[in-house]
Wavefront OBJ file of the C-alpha trace (Angstrom):
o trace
v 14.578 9.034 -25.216
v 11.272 7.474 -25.515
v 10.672 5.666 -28.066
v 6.921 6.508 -30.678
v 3.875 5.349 -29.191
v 2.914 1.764 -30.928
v -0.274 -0.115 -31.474
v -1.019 -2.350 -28.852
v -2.967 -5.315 -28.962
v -6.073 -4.624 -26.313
v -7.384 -7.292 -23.965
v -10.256 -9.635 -24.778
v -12.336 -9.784 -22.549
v -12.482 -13.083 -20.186
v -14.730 -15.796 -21.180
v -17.886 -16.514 -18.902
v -17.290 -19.788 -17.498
v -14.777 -19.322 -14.781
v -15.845 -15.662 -13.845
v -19.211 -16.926 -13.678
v -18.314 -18.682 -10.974
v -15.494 -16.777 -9.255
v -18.325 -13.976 -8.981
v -20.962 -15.635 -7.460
v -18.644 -17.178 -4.968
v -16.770 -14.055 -3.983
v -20.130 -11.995 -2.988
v -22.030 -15.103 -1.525
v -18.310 -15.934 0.405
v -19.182 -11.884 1.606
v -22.805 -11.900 2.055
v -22.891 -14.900 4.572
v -21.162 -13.143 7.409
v -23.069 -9.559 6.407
v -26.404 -11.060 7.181
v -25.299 -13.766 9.904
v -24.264 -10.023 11.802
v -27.958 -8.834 10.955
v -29.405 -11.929 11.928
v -32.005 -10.093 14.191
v -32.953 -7.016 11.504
v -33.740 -10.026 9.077
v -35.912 -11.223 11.867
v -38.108 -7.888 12.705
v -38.176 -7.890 8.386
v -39.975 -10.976 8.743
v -42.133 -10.560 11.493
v -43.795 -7.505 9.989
v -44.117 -9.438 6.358
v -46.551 -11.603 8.450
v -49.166 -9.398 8.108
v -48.393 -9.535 3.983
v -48.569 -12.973 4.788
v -52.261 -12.679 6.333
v -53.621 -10.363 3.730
v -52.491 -13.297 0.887
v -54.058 -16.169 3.185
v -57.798 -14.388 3.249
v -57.604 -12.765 0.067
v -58.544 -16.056 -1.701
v -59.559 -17.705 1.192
v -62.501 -15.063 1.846
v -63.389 -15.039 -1.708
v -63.946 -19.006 -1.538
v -65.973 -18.869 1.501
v -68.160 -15.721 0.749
v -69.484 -18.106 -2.557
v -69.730 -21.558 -1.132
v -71.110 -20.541 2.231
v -73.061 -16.830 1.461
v -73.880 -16.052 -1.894
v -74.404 -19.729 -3.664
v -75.780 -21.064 -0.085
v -78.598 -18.393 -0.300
v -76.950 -16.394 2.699
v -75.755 -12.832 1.119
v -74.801 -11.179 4.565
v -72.450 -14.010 5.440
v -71.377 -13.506 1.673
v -70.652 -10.035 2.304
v -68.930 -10.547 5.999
v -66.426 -12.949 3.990
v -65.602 -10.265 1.787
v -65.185 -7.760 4.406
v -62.664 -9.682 5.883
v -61.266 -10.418 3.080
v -61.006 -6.112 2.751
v -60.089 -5.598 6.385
v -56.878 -7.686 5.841
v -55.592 -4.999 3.692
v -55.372 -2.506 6.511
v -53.158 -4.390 8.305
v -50.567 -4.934 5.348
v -50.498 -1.743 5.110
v -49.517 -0.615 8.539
v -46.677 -3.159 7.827
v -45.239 -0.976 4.818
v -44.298 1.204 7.364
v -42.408 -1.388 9.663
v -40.807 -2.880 6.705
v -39.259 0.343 5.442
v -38.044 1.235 9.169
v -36.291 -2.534 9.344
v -34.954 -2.017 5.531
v -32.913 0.943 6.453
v -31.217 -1.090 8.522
v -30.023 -4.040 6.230
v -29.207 -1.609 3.541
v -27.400 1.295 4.820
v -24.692 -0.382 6.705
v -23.868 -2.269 2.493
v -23.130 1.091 1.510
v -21.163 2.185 4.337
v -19.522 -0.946 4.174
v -18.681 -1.221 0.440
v -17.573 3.299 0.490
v -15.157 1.907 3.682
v -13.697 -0.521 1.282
v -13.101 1.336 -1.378
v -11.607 4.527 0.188
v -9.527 2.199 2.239
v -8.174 0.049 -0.758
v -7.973 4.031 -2.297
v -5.577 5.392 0.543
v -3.330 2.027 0.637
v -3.106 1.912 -3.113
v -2.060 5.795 -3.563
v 0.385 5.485 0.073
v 2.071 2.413 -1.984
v 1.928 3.575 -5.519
v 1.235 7.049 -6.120
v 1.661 7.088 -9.710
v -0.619 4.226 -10.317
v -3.966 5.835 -8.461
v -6.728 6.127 -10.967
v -10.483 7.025 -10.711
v -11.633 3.738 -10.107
v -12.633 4.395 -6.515
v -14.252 7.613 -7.041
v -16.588 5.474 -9.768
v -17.132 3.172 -6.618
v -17.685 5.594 -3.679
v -20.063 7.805 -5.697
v -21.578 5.818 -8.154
v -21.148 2.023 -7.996
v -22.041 2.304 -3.863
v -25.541 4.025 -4.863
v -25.836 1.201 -7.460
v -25.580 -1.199 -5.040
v -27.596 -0.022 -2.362
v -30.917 0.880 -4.380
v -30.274 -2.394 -6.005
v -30.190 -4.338 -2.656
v -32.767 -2.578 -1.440
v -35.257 -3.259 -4.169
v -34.199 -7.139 -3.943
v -34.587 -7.061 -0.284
v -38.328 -5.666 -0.642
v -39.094 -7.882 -3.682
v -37.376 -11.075 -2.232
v -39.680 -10.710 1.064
v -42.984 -9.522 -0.697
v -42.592 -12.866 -2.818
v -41.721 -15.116 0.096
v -44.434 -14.136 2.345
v -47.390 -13.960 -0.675
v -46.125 -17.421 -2.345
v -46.482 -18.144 1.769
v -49.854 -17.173 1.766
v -50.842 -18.408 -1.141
v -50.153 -22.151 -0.953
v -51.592 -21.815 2.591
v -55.022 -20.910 1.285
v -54.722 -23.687 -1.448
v -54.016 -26.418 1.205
v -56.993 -24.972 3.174
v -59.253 -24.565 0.048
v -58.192 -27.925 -1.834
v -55.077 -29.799 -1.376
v -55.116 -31.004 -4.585
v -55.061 -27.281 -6.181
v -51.276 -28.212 -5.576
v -50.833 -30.797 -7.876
v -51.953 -28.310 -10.501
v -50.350 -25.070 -9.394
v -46.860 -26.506 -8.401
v -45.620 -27.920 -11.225
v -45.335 -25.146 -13.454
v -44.709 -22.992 -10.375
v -41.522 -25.112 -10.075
v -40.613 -25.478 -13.397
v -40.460 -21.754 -14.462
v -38.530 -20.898 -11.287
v -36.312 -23.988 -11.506
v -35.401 -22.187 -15.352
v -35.367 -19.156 -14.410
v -32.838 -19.887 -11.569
v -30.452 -21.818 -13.960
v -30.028 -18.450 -15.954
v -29.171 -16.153 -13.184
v -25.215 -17.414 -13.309
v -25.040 -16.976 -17.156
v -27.036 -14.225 -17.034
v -24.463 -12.490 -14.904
v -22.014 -14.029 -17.201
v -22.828 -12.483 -20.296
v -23.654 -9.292 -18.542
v -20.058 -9.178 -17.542
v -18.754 -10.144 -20.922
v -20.663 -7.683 -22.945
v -19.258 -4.749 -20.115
v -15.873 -5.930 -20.546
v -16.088 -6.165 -23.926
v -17.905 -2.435 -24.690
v -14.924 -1.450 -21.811
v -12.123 -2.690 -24.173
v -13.640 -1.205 -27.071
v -13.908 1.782 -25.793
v -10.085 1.975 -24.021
v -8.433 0.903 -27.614
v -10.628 3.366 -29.613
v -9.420 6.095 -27.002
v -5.696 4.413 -27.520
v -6.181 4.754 -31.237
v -6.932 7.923 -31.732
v -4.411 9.248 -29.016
v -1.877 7.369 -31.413
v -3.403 8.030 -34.957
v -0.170 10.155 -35.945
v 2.265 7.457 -34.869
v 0.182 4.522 -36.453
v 0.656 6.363 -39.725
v 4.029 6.642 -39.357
v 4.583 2.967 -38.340
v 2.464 1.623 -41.506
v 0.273 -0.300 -38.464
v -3.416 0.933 -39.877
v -4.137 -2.416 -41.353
v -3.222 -4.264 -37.696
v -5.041 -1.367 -35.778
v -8.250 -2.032 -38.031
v -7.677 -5.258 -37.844
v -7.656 -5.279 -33.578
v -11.003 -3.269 -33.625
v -12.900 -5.409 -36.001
v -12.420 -8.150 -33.341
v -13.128 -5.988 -30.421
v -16.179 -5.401 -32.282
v -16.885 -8.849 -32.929
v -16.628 -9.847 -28.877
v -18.925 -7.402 -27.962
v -21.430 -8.181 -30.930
v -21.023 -12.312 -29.644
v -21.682 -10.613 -25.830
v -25.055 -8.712 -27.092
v -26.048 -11.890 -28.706
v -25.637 -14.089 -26.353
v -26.933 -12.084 -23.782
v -30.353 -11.576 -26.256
v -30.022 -15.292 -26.261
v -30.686 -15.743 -22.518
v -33.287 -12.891 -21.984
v -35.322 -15.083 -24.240
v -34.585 -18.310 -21.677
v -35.812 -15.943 -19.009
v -38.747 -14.717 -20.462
v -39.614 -17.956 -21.260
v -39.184 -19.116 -17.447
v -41.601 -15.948 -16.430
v -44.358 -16.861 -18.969
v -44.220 -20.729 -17.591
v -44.506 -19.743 -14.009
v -47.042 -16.511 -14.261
v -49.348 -17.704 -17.163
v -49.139 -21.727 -16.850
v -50.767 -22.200 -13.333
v -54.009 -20.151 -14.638
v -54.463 -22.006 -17.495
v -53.741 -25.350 -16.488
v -56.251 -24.624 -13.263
v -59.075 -23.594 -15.951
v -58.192 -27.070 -18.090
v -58.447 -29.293 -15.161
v -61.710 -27.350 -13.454
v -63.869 -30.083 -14.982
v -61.717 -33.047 -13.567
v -61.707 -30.850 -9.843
v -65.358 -30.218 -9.806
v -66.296 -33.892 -10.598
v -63.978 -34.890 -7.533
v -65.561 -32.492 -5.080
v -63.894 -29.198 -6.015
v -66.079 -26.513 -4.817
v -67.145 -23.692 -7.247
v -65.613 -21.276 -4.392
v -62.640 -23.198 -3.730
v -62.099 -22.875 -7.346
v -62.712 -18.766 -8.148
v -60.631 -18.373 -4.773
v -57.954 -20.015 -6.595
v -58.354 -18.365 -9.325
v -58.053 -15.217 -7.198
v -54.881 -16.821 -5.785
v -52.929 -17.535 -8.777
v -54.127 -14.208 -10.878
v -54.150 -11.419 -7.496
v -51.283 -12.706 -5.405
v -48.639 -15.587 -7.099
v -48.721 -14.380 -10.784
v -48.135 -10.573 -9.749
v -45.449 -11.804 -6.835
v -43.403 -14.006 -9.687
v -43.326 -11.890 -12.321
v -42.300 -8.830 -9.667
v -39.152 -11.140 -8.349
v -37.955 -12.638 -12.101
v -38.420 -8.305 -13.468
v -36.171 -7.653 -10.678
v -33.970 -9.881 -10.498
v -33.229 -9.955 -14.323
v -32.857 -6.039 -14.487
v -31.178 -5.549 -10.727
v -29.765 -8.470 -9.928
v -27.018 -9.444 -12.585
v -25.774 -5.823 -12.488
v -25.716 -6.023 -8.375
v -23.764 -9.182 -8.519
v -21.306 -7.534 -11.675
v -21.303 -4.157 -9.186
v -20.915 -6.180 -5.696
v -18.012 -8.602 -7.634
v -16.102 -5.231 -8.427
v -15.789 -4.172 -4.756
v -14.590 -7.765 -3.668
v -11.952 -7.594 -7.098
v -8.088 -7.104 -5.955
v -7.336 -4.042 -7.230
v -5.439 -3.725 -10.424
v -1.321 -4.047 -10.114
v 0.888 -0.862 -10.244
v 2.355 -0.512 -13.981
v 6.110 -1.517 -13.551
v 7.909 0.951 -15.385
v 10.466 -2.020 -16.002
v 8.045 -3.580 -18.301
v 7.937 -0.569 -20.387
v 9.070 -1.596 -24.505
v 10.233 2.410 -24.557
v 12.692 1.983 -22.060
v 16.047 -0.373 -22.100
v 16.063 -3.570 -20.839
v 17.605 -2.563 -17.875
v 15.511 0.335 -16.997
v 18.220 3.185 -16.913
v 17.955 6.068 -19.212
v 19.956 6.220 -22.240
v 23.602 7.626 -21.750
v 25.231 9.330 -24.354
v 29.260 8.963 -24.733
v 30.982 11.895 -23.778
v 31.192 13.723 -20.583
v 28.441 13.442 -18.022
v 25.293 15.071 -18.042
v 24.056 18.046 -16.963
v 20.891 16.586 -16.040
v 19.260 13.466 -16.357
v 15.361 12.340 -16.656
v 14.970 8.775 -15.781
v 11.448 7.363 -16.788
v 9.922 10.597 -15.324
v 6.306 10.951 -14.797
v 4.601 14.036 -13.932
v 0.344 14.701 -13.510
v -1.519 17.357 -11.358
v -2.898 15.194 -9.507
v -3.078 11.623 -8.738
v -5.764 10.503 -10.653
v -5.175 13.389 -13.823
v -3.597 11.977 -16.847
v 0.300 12.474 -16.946
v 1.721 15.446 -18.636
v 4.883 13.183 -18.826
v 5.205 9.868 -19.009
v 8.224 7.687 -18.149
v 10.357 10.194 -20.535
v 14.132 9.326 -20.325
v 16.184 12.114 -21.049
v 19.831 13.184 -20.710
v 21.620 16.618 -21.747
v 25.394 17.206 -21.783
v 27.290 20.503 -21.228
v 26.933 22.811 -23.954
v 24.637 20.922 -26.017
v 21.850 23.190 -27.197
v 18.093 21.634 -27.072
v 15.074 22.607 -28.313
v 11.645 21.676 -27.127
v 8.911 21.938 -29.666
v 5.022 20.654 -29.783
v 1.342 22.143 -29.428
v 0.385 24.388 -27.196
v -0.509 22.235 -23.930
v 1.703 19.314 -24.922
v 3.744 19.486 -21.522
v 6.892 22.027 -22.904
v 6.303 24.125 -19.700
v 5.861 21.595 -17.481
v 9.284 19.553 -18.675
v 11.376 22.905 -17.910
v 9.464 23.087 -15.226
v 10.454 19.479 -13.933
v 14.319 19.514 -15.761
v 14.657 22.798 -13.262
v 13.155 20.963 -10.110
v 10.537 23.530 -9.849
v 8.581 20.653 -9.900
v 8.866 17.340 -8.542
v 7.795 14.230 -10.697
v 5.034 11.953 -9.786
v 7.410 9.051 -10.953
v 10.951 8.711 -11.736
v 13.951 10.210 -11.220
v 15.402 13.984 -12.064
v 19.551 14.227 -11.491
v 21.864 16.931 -11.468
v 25.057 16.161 -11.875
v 24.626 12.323 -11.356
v 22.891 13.528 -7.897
v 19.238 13.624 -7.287
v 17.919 17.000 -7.206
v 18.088 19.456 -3.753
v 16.641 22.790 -3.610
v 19.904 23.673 -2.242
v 21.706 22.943 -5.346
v 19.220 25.145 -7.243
v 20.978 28.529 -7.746
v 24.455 26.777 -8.464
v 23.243 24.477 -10.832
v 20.608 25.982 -13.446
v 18.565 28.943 -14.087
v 14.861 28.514 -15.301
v 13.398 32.018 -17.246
v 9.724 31.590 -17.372
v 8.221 33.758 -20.644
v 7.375 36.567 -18.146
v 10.736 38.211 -16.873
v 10.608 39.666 -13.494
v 12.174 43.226 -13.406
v 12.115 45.148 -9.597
v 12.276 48.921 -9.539
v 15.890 49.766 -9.290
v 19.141 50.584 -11.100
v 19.845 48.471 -14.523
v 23.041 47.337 -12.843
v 21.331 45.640 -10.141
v 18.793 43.972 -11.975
v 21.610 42.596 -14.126
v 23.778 41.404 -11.885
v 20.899 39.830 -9.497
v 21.921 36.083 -9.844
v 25.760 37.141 -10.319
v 26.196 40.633 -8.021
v 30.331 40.193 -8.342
v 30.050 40.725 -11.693
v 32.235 43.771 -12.571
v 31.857 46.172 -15.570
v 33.643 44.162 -18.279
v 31.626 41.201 -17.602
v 28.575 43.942 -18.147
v 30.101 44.969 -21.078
v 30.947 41.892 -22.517
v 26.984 40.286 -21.695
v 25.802 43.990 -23.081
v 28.078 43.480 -26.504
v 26.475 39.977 -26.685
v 23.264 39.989 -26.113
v 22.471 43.323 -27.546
v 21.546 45.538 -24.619
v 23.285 48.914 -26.241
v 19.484 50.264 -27.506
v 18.216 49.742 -23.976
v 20.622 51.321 -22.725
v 21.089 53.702 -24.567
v 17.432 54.790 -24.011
v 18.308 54.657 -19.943
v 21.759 56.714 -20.368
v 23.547 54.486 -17.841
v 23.598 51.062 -15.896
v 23.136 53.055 -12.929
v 19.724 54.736 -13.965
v 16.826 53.508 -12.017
v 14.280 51.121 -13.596
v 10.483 51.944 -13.292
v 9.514 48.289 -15.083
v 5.970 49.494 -15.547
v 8.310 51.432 -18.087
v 9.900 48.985 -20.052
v 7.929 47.406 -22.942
v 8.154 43.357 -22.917
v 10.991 42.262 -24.825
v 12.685 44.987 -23.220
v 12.261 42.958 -19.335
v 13.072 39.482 -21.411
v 16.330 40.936 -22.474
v 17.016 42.277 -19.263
v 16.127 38.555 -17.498
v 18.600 36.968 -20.388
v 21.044 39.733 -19.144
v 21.184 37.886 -15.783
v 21.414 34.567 -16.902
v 24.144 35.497 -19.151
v 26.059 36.730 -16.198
v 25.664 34.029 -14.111
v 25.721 31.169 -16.841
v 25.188 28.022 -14.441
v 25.563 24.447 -16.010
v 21.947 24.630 -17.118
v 20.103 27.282 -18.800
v 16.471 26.825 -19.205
v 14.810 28.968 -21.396
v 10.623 28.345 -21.347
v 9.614 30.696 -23.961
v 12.159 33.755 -22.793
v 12.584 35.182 -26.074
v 9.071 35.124 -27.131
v 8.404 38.936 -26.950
v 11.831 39.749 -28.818
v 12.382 40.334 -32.868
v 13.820 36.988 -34.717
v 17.060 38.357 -35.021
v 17.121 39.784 -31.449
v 15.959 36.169 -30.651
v 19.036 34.894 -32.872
v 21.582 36.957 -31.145
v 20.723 36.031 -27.623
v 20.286 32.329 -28.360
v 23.902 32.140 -30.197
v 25.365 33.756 -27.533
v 24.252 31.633 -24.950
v 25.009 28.633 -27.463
v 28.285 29.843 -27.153
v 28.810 29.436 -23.438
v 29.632 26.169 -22.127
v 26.550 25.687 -20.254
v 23.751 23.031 -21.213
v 21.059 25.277 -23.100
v 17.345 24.037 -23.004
v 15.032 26.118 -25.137
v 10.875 25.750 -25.592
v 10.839 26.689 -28.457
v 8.160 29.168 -30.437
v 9.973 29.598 -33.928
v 10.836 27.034 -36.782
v 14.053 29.388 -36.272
v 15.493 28.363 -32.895
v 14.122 24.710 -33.214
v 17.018 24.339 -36.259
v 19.737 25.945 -34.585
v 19.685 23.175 -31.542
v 22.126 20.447 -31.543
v 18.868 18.265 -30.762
v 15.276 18.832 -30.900
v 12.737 17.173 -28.356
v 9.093 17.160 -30.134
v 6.532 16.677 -27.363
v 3.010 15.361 -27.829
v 1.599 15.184 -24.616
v 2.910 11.872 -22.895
v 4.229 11.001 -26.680
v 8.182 12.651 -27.446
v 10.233 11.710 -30.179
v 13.977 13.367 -30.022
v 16.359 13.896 -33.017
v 18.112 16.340 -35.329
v 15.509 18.423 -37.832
v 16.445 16.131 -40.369
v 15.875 13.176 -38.618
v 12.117 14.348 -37.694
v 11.321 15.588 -40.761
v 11.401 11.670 -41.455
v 10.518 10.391 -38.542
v 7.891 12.782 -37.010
v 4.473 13.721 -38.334
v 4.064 16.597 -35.513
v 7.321 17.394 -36.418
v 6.237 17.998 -40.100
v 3.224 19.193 -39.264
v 4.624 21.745 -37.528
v 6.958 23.085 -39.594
v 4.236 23.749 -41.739
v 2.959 26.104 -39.492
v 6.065 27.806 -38.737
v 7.432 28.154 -42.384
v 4.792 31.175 -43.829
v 6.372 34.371 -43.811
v 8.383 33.469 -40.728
v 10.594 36.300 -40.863
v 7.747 38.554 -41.097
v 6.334 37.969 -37.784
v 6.758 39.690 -34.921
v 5.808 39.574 -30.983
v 7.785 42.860 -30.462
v 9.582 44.823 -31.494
v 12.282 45.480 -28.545
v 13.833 48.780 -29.981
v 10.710 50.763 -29.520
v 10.298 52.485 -26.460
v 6.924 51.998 -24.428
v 4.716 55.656 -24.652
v 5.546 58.053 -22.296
v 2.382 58.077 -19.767
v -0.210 60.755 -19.858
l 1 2 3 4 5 6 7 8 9 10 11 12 13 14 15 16 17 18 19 20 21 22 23 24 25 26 27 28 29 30 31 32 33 34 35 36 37 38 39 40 41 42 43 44 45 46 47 48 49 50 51 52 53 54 55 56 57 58 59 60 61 62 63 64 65 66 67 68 69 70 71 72 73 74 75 76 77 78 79 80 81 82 83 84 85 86 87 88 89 90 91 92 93 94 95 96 97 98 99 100 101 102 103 104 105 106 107 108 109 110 111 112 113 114 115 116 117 118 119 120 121 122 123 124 125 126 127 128 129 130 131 132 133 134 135 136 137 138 139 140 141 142 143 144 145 146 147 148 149 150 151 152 153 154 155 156 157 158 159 160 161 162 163 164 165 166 167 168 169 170 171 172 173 174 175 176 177 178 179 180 181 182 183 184 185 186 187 188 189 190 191 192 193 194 195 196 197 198 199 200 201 202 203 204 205 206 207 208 209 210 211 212 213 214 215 216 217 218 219 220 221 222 223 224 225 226 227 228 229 230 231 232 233 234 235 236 237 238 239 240 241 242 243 244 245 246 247 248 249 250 251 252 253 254 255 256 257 258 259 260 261 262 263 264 265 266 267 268 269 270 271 272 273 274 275 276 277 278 279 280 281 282 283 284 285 286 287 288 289 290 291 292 293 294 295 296 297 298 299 300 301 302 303 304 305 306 307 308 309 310 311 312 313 314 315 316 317 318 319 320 321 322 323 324 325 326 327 328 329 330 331 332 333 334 335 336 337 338 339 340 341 342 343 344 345 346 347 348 349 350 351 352 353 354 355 356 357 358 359 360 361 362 363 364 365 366 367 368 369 370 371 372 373 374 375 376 377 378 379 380 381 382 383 384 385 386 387 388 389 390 391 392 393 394 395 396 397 398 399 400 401 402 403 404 405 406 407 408 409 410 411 412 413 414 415 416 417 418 419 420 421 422 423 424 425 426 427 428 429 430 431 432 433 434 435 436 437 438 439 440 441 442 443 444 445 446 447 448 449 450 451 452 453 454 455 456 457 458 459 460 461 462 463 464 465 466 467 468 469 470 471 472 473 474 475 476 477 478 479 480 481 482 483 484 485 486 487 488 489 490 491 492 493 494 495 496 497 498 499 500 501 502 503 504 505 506 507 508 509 510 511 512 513 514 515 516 517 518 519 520 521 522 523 524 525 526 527 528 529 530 531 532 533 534 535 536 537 538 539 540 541 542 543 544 545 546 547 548 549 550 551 552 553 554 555 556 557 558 559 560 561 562 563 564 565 566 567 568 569 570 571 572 573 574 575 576 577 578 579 580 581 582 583 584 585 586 587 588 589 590 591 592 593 594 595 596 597 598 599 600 601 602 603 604 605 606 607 608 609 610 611 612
């Protein structure tokens, strides 16, 4: 049996350093041979950012010469044709926006369709291999994590070019207005960027520690309170507080630290958008006694305060809100994906990774490290449960309603197959062929066809002769039904028979036929507690292995063993042994205790109205 669920220590998350650069070098190793394939769409990008290019140049360029050869020179037309061309360059730029957005399509689309190909492919070959290790990490990708990257590229893309071409422009009209502008305008210029460069890799860094760090906080909280009854039990509060006020620490040190470099980067966007201004108006004094002209000094103005400062601050916004999360998004598709869980390294199981074996004769069945979800990326109903019953041991199966009773008759039957493990019959894995010799499952709603009682009786056993009817009818206690019928030859209208009257008629069959296994989910549920009583005993008294989910504090304590199932969480043991050992257990038995004997689901000896 599996073992309680225990506290596990969660992962830190991995220092910044060596991700840092694992990161950058995985998506730049990527990128190169993306673009060197788009080497002409990068081309048509550029030719049409010419015209951005243009519009920069004159901007400043007209505004220089409209003052020092119109207005200032006494000439207001030739003034006013500078400034027209400086206007007419717009028009042009904007015909571009149109080229651009044609050429952008086709860097960006083929990302996504690259980055969805890689993830439903590493999808299919990771579900083909491992089936019970698929989780919803490429569905996160494909749907959500692909759009992040391509709106993400796409905005770098347009705010990459748009910077290139007007920093372009821009120190075109300076060399044209004043060379020495340059010795002004660079420095900072270089400066800020060069800063601002150095804290894209930590940047990225942090980013990646505080998301790994909010990710492991938020898997051990989910692990803790999936495991709050078994932490109890194990006295492990004080260690599980203790885990989360670390956890809580790393990602407090992420937050910081990443609050720590936004500052750097701020920092490196005031120095290169509001230095070059500044330092220009400082040194206008020095440039106009050395020749400067009052033109070539409001055009550069225009430069630095229309064109560079807008272009810089664009590029460092985007980058520091796009681009760390498209390298931490773009990093995830180039990750290997996580290892299959190797159910070998499971503490619940022995070291050898077999299922425990009683002493005595061999089982009935057997449940090796079975794992069982609807669907591959659900989570499982079972997991890795070991499990072995013997003939004519009597279980019970008790939990909460949705803990996975149903589904472990269900899979002990081989109505279902496991997404993991191994089911045996016998010592033999389970065949469908085997079914009807082997076991018989009865679901909570019997099955009754229109025909004689006899037949419906003997359906899984039809040799069965009258004193075996007898004998099942003495047992069980059939002799109200029929009674009420006047024969086991009087035909059965089942719309007819009330529901604990069709349970005891299903039990009737499995009686008869009494395989190795009898699975009972819920069969008695609609009978009296002491019908219930009756039929249980007597099929405790057969020597067939008895398997019954439970519904009453009743039948739980008349089973040799009782199986307490908590979702993927199942403790085994006799009542007494829960009692201590279980919490559920306890707390169910508080449930059941209250006027027990009182309750009723119905009452079988009744007879269903006549119809109108």
């Amino acid at each position: 049996m599996t073992a309680p669920a225990r506290a596990h220590p969660s992962p830190r998350p991995a220092k910044g350093s060596d991700r840092r650069d694992g990161a950058l070098t995985r998506v730049t190793h990527d990128a190169r041979p993306f673009l060197r394939a788009r080497t002409g769409v990068v081309l048509r990008l550029a030719g049409w950012s010419l015209l951005e290019f243009v519009q920069t140049f004159l901007g400043g360029f007209g505004v220089a010469r409209a003052l020092d050869h119109g207005f200032l020179a006494g000439r207001p037309l030739t003034g006013l044709l500078w400034l027209a061309v400086a206007a007419a360059a717009v028009l042009p730029a904007q015909l571009a926006t149109r080229g651009v957005f044609g050429r952008l399509a086709d860097l960006v689309e083929p990302l996504r369709d690259g980055l969805v190909r890689r993830a439903v492919s590493r999808a299919l070959v990771g579900a083909l291999a491992h089936p019970a290790g698929t989780t919803a990490r490429s569905l996160s990708q494909v749907t959500h994590q692909s759009e992040i990257a391509r709106d993400g590229w796409a905005g770098l893309v347009l705010t990459l070019r748009s910077f290139v071409f007007t920093v372009a422009g821009a120190v075109a009209g300076l060399l044209a207005l004043e060379p020495r502008l340059l010795l002004i305008v660079l420095p900072p210029l270089v400066l800020g960027g060069a800063l601002f460069l150095a804290t894209l890799p930590p940047m990225a860094a942090r980013q990646r520690d505080y998301l790994t760090a909010d990710e492991a906080y938020a898997a051990h909280a989910g692990r803790t309170a999936a495991d709050l009854r078994d932490i109890a039990a194990a006295g492990a509060a004080g260690r599980t507080v203790t885990e989360s006020r670390a956890l809580a620490d790393d990602q407090v040190r992420a937050a910081r630290s990443l609050a720590r470099w936004s500052g750097v980067r701020v920092m490196a966007l005031a120095v290169c958008g509001r230095f070059p201004p500044l330092l220009l108006l400082l040194g206008a004094p020095w440039l106009l006694r050395h020749g400067l002209t009052s033109g070539a000094l409001v055009g550069a103005l225009t430069y630095l305060t229309q064109a560079l400062a807008p272009a810089v601050q664009a590029l460092m916004t985007m980058l520091a809100t796009v681009g760390g999360r498209l390298l931490v998004v773009l990093d995830r598709f180039t990750d290997a994906p996580p290892p299959p869980r190797d159910d070998h390294d499971d503490p619940r199981l022995p070291a050898d990774g077999r299922p425990p074996h009683p002493q005595g004769p061999d089982p009935v069945a057997e449940l090796h490290a079975v794992t069982f979800a609807y669907g591959p990326a659900a989570h499982p109903v079972l997991d890795r449960l070991s499990l072995t019953v013997t003939p004519g041991e009597h279980l019970a199966v008790v939990g909460p309603s949705g803990s996975g009773k149903s589904t472990l008759a269900a899979v002990i039957a081989g109505v279902e197959r496991p997404t993991g493990g191994a089911v045996r019959w016998h010592g033999r894995p389970v065949r469908a062929a085997d079914a009807t010799s082997v076991r018989v499952l009865l679901p909570q709603h019997a099955y009754v066809f229109t025909g004689t009682l006899r037949d419906n009786l003997r359906y899984l056993r039809p040799d069965a002769g009258d004193r075996d009817l007898a004998a099942m009818i003495d047992a069980l206690g059939l002799d109200p039904l029929l009674s009420r019928l006047g024969s086991l030859d009087a035909s059965l209208e089942p719309d007819r028979l009330s529901q604990g009257e069709r349970q005891l008629i299903a039990l009737g069959r499995a009686y008869l036929a009494a395989p190795p296994l009898i699975v009972l989910d819920e069969a008695t549920s609609r009978l009296d507690p002491s019908a219930e009583t009756r039929a249980e005993l007597a099929f405790a008294a057969l020597p067939s292995a008895l398997v019954v989910v439970a519904h009453r504090l009743s039948s739980a304590r008349r089973a040799d063993r009782i199986l307490v199932m908590d979702g993927p969480r199942t403790r085994c043991g006799t009542s007494a042994e829960l009692l201590r050992t279980s919490p559920l257990y306890r707390d169910l038995i508080g449930l059941w205790a209250p006027d027990e004997s009182s309750r009723r689901n119905a009452v079988i000896s009744t007879p269903p109205p006549s119809p109108v």
